[in-house]
C-alpha positions as CSV (number, residue, x, y, z in Angstrom):
1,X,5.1,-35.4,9.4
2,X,3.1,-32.6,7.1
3,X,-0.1,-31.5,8.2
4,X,-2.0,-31.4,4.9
5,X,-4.5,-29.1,3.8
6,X,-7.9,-30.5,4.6
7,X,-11.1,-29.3,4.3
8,X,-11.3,-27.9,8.1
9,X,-7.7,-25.8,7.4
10,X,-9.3,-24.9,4.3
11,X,-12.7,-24.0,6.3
12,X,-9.9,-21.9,9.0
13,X,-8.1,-20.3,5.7
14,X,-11.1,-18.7,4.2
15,X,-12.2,-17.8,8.0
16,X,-9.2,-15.7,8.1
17,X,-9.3,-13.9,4.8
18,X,-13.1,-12.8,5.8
19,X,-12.1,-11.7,8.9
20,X,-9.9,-9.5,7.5
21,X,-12.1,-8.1,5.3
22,X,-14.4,-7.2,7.9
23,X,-11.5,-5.3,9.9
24,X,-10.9,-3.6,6.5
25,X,-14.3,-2.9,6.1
26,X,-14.9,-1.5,9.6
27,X,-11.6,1.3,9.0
28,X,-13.2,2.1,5.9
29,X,-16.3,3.0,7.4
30,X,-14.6,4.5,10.6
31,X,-11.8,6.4,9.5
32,X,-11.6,10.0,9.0
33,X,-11.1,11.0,6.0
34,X,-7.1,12.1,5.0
35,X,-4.7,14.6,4.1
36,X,-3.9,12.7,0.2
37,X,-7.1,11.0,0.1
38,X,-8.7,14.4,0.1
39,X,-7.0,15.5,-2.4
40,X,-7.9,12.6,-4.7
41,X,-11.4,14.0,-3.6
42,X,-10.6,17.7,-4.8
43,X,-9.9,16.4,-8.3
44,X,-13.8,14.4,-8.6
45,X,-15.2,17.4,-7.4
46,X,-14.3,19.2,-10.5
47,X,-10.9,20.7,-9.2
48,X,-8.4,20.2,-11.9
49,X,-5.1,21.6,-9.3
50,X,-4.3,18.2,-8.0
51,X,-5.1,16.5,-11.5
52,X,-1.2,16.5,-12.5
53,X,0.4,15.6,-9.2
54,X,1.9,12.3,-8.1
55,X,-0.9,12.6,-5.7
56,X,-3.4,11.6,-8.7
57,X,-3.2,7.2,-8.7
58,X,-4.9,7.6,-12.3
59,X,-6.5,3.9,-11.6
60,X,-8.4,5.3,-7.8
61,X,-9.2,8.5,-9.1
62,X,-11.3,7.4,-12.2
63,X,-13.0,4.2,-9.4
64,X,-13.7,6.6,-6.6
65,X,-15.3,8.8,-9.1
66,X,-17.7,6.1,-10.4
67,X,-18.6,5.4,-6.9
68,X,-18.9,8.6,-5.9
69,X,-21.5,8.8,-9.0
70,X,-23.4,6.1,-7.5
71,X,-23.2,6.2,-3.7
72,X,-22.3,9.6,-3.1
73,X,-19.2,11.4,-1.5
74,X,-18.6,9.4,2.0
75,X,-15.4,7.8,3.5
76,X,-17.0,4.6,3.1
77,X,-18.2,5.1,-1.2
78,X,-14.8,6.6,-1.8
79,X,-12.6,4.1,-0.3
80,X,-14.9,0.8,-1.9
81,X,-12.6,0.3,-4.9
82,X,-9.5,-0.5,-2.5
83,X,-12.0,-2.4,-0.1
84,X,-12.6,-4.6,-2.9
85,X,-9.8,-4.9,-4.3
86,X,-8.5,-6.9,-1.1
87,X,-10.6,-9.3,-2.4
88,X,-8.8,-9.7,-5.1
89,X,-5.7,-10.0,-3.4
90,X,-7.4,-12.7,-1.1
91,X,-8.0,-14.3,-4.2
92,X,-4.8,-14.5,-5.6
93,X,-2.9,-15.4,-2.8
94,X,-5.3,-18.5,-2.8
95,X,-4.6,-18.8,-6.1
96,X,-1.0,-19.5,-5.9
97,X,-0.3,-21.3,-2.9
98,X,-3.5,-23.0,-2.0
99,X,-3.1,-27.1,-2.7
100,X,-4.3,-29.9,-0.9
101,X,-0.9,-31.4,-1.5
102,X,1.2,-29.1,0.2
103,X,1.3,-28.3,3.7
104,X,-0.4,-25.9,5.6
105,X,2.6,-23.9,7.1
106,X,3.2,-23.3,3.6
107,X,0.3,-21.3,3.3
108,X,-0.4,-19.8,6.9
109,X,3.2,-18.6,7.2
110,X,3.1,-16.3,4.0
111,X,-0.5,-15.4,5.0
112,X,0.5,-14.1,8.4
113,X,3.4,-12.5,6.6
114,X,1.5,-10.4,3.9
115,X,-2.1,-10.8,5.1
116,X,-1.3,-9.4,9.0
117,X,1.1,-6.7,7.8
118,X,-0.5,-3.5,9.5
119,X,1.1,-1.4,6.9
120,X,-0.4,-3.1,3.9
121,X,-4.2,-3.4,5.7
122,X,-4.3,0.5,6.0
123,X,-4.1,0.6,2.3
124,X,-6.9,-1.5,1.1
125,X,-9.1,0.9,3.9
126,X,-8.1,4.2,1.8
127,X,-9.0,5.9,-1.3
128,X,-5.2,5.9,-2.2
129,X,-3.8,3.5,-5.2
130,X,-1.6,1.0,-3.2
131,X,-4.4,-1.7,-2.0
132,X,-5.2,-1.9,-5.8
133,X,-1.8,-1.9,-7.2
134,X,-1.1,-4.8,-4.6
135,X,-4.2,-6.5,-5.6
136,X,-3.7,-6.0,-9.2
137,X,0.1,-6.7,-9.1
138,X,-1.0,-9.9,-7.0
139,X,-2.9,-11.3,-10.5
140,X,0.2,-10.3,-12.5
141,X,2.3,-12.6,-10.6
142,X,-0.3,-15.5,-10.4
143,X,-0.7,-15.0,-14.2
144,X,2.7,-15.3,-15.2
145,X,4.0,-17.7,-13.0
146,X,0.9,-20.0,-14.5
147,X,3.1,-19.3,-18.1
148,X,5.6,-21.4,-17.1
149,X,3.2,-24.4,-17.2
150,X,0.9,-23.2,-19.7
151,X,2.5,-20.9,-22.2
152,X,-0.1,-20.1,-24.1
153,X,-1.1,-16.3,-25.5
154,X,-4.5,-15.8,-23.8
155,X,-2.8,-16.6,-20.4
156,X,0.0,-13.9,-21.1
157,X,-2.7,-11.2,-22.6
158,X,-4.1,-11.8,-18.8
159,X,-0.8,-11.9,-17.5
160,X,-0.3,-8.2,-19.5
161,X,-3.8,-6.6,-18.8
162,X,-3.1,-7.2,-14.8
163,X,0.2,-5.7,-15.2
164,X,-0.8,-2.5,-17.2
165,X,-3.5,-2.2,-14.7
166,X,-1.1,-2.3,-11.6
167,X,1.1,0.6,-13.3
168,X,-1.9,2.9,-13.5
169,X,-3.0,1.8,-9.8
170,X,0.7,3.4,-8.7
171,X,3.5,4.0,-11.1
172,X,5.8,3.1,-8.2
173,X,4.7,-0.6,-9.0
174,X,6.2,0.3,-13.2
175,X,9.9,-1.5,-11.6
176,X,8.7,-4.6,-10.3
177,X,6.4,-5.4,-13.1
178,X,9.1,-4.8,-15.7
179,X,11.6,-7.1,-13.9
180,X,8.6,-9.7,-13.2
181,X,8.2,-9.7,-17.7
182,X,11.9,-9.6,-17.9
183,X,12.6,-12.8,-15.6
184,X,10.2,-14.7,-17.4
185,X,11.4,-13.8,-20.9
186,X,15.3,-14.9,-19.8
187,X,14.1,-17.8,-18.0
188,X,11.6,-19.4,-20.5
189,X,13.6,-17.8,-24.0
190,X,14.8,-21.8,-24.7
191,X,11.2,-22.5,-23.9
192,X,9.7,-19.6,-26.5
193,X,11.8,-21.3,-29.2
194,X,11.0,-24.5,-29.2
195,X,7.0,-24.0,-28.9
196,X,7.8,-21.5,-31.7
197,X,4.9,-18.9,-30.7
198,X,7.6,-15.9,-30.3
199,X,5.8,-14.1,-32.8
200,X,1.8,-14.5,-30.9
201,X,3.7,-13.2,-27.6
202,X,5.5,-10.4,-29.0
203,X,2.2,-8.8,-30.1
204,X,1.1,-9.2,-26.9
205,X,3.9,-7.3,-25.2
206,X,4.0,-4.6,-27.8
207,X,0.7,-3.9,-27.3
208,X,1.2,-4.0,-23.6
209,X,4.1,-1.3,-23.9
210,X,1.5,1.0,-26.4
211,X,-0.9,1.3,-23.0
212,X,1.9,1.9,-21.4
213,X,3.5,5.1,-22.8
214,X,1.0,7.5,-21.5
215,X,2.2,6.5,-18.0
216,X,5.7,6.7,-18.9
217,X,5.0,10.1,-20.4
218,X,3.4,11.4,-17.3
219,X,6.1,10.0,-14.9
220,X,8.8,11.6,-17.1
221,X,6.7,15.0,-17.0
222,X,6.0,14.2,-13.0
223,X,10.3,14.0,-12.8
224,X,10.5,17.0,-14.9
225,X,8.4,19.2,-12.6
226,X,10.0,17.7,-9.8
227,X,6.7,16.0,-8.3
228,X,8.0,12.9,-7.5
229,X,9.8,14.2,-4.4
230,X,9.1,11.2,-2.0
231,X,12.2,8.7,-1.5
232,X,15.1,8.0,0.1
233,X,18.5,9.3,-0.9
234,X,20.8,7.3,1.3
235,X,20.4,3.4,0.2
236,X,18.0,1.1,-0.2
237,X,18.7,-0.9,2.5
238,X,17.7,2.1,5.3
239,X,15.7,4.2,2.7
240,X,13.6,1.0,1.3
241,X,13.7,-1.9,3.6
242,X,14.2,-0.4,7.0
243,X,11.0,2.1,6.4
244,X,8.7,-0.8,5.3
245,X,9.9,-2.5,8.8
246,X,9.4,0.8,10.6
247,X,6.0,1.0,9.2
248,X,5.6,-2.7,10.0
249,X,6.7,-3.2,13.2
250,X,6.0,-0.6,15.8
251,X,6.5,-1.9,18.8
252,X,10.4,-3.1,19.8
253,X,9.9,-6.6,20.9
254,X,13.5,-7.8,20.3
255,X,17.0,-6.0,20.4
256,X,18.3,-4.5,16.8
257,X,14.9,-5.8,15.7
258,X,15.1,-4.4,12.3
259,X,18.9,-5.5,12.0
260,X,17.9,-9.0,12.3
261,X,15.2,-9.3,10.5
262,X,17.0,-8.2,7.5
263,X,19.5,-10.8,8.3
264,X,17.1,-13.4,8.6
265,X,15.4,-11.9,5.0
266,X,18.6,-12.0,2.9
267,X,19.7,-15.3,4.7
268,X,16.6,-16.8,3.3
269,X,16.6,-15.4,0.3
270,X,20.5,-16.7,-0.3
271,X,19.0,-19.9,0.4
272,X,16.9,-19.7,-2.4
273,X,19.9,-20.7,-4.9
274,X,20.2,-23.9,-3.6
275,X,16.9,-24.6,-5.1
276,X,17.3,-23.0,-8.0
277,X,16.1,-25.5,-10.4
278,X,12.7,-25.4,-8.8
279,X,11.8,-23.0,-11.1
280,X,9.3,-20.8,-9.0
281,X,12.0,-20.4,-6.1
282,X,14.1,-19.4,-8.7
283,X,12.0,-17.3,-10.8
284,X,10.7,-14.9,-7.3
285,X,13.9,-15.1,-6.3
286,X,15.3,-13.4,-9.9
287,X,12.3,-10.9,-9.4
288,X,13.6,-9.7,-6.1
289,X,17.3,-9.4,-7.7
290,X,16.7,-7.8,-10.7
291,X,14.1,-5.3,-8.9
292,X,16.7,-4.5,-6.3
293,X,19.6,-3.9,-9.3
294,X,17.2,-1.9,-11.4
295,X,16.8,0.3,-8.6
296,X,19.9,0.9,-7.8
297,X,21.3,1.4,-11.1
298,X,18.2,4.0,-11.7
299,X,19.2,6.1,-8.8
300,X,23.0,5.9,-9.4
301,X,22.7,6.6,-13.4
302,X,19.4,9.1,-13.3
303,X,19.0,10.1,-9.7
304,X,15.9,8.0,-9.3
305,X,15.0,8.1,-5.5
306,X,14.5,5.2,-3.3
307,X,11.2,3.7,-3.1
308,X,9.9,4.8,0.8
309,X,7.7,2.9,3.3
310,X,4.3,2.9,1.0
311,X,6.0,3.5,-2.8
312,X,7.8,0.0,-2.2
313,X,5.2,-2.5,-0.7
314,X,5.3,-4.6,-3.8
315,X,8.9,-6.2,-2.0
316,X,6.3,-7.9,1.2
317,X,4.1,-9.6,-1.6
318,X,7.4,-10.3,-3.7
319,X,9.0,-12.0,0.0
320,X,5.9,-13.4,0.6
321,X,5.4,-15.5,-2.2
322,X,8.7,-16.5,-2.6
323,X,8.7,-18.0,1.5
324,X,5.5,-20.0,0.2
325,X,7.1,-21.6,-2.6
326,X,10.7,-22.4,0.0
327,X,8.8,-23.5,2.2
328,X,6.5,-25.8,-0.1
329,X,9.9,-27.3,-1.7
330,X,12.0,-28.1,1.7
331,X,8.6,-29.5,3.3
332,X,9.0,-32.0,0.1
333,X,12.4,-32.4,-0.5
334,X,14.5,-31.7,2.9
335,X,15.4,-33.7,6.1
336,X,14.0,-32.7,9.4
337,X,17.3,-30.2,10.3
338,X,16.4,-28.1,7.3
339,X,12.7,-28.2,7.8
340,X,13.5,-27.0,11.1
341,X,15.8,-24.5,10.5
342,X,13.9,-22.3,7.7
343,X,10.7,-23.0,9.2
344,X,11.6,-21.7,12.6
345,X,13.2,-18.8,10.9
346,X,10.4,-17.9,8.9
347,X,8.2,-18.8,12.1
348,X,10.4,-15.9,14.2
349,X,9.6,-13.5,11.3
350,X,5.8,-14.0,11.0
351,X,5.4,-14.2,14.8
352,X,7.0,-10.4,15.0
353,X,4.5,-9.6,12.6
354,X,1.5,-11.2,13.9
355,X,2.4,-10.0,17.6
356,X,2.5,-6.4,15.5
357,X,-0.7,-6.7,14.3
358,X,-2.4,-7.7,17.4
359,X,-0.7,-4.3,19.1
360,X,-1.0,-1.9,16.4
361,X,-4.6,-2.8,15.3
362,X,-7.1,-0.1,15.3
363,X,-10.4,1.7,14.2
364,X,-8.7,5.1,14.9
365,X,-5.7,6.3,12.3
366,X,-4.0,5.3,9.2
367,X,-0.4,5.4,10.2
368,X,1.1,7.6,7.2
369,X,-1.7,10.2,8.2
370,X,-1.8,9.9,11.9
371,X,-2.3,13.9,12.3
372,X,-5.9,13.6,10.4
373,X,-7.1,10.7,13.0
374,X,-9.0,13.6,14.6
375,X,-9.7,16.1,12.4
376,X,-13.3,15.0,11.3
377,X,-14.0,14.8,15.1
378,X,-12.6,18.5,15.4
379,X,-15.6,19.6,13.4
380,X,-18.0,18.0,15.3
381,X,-17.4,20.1,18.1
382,X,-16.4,22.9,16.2
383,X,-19.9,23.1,14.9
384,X,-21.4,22.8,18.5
385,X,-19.0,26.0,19.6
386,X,-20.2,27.9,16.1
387,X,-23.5,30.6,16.9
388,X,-26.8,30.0,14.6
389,X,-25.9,31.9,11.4
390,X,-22.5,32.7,12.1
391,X,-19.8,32.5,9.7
392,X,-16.4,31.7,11.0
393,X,-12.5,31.4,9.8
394,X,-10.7,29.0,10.8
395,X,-6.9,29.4,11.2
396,X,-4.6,26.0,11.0
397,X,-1.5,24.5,10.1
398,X,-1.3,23.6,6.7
399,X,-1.4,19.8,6.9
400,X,-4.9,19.6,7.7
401,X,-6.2,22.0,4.5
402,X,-7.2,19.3,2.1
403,X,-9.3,17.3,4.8
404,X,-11.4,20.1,6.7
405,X,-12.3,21.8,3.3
406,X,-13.7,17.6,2.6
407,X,-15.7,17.9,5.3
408,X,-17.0,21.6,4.7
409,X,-18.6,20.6,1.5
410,X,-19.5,17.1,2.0
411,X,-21.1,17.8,5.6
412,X,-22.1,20.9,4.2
413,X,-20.5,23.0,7.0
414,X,-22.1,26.3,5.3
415,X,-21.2,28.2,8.9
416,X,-17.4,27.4,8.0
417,X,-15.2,29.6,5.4
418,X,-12.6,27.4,3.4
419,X,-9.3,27.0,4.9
420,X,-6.2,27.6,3.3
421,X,-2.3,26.7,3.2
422,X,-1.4,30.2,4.5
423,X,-0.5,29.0,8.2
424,X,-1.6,30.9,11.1
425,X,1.1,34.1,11.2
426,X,-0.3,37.4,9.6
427,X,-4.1,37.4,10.5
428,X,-6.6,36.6,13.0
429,X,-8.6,34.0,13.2
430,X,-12.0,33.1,14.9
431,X,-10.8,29.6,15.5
432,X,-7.2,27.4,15.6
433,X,-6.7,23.9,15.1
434,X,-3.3,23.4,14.9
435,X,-0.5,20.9,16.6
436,X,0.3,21.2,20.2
437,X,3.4,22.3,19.8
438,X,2.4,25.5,17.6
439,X,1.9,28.8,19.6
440,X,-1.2,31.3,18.9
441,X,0.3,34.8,18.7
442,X,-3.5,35.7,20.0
443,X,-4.2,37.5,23.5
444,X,-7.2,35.9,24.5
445,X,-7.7,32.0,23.3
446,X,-9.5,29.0,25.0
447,X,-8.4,25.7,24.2
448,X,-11.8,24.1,23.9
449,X,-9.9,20.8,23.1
450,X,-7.0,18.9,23.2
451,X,-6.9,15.3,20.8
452,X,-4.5,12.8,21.9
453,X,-3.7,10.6,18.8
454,X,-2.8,13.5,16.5
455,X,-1.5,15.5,19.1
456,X,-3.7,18.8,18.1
457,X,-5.5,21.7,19.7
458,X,-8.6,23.2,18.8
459,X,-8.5,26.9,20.4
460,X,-11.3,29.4,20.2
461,X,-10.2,33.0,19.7
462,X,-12.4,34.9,23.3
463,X,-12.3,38.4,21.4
464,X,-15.3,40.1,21.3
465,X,-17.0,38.7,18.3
């Protein structure tokens, strides 16, 4: 028997989604600041060096500097656009599975499968452009899914203005949205000719691809300079899908955990042509293909990395839509056995995650940027240590350089000099924050600190000053 979606599992839903938001709230407001977030800071503060890097998500910079115009330079100011923009995703996911008709594992299976992904919270609590690329990519999906029932221009123009958006949120989102146009052009062409409005829609798209080419132009000049150094080179099955499950799943709760998972995955997704003339099944399910063939055809033809851990979250929302829409068809059309069998399997998958979430959760660290969980706390007690009017250096590895020179302007640490890339060989220093595992080529030092989550020293050089 189906447990429906009433108004007290509706009540629970919602719930959910704003505890969430809290918990993304709270890291935005807790977290030290990062390595890449700080240098999106460097380019609003009038520092032009970082401005053509694939560290510059064109959509984050240009929010994060309006809010940095109105409510100042903060963790919490800078990181509201992606803050918000879970909202967004909140609302989209609601958008396209929420029904009172359908069941409500069909919704609360997906939502514990994107929604309590550790990996994907972290980035709607950082000034980085993956929380809004997944929020934005989220309405490109809902929009042109909705053009199969109602294919009508102004729903496409939405459909279009989402997708645009996403690109410019993270141009590691450009695949996905091309194959999510190009699976709904083959799949509906019959349709397009019989409601003869080819002509209304092609407008549309070719003024979708004009806003377009100065993202394609900076990606080609990004590939050119050789910026867009991080990927995989081996395949996309341990460069792509492995590394999202590493960043995933932390903890080892079963044996060849990530083995079976993609086993489980691809068994599902096989599944998915049995039901292929449900036409959303079908229609995710040609998303995931033709992403997975374009990428592999990109790397083998033009040497196109693999997308990594963060560059290739757009497959969880991709998966979890299309286990929604399975799960919504066998709950209406299947026997019990069947029921059974993908439910449980999809149960197994969501449980990992949830069980993930529940050990991995934290006010402490993003886990791409782990080394910086400290750092702001580093100054603290590096300014209790500094004398009245003195002026210090500061001598560290070169990971933490974007981050400390943050928090010497925006906390105004006048007593501090900035800190470079140089590394710690070839001159003295009057303090060291570096990893423990680095050794100080100084006579006398005192290691005023020691942080355990990033695994770094602060040492004080005892010359004579």
């Amino acid at each position: 028997m189906k447990i429906k979606i009433d108004n007290s599992r509706m009540v629970l839903i919602i719930l959910l989604f704003l505890l969430l938001f809290f918990y993304v709230l709270c890291r935005a407001y807790i977290l030290g600041f990062t390595h890449d977030e700080s240098l999106t800071f460097t380019i609003i503060n009038n520092y032009s060096g970082q401005l053509k890097t694939a560290n510059n998500h064109w959509l984050n910079t240009i929010l994060t500097y309006l809010t940095a115009k109105f409510f100042g330079y903060s963790e919490i100011a800078l990181r509201l656009p992606n803050v918000i923009s879970f909202l967004i995703y909140c609302f989209f996911y609601y958008k396209i599975t929420i029904d009172k008709k359908n069941s409500f594992a069909t919704v609360i299976l997906p939502l514990m499968f994107l929604f309590l992904n550790p990996f994907v919270l972290d980035f709607f609590s950082l000034s980085r452009g993956y929380g809004l690329a997944l929020a934005f990519f989220s309405g490109s999906v809902f929009f042109i899914l909705k053009l199969h029932d109602c294919l009508d221009t102004v729903t496409l123009v939405k459909g279009l203005i989402f997708s645009v958006v996403t690109v410019y949120a993270n141009y590691s989102f450009l695949l996905p949205i091309l194959c999510l146009h190009f699976c709904h052009l083959s799949l509906n062409f019959n349709m397009y000719r019989r409601l003869n409005i080819a002509k209304e829609h092609c407008i549309s798209y070719m003024f979708g691809l004009v806003f377009l080419i100065p993202g394609v132009i900076n990606i080609l000049y990004l590939k050119e300079k050789k910026l867009l150094y991080f990927g995989g080179t081996e395949n996309i099955i341990n460069d792509t899908f492995f590394s999202l499950l590493n960043k995933t799943l932390h903890y080892k709760i079963i044996e060849n955990q990530n083995t079976v998972i993609i086993i489980l995955i691809f068994f599902l997704l096989l599944c998915g042509f049995k039901y292929r003339k449900n036409y959303r099944i079908f229609f995710i399910l040609n998303v995931f293909i033709c992403t997975v063939v374009l990428t592999v055809a990109l790397n083998y033809f033009l040497g196109m990395k693999f997308p990594l851990e963060r560059t290739a979250l757009y497959y969880i929302f991709i998966i979890g839509v299309y286990f929604h829409y399975l799960l919504q068809n066998i709950f209406t059309e299947e026997k019990l056995f069947i029921i059974c069998l993908f439910s449980s399997t999809i149960t197994l998958i969501c449980t990992l995650i949830l069980v993930s979430f529940v050990l991995s959760s934290n006010l402490s660290f993003a886990r791409d940027w782990k080394y910086d969980a400290d750092t702001k706390l580093m100054t603290n007690i590096l300014s209790t240590d500094v004398l009245e009017g003195e002026k210090i250096s500061l001598g560290i590895n070169w990971l933490f350089e974007p981050t400390i020179n943050y928090y010497r302007i925006v906390d105004r640490l006048e007593y501090l000099n900035p800190v470079n890339r140089k590394g710690i060989s070839g001159k003295e220093y009057d303090y060291y924050y570096v990893f423990n595992y680095e050794t100080i080529d100084i006579a006398c030092q005192q290691v005023l600190k020691k942080f355990e989550i990033s695994r770094t020293k602060l040492v004080k050089n005892c010359r004579q000053r």
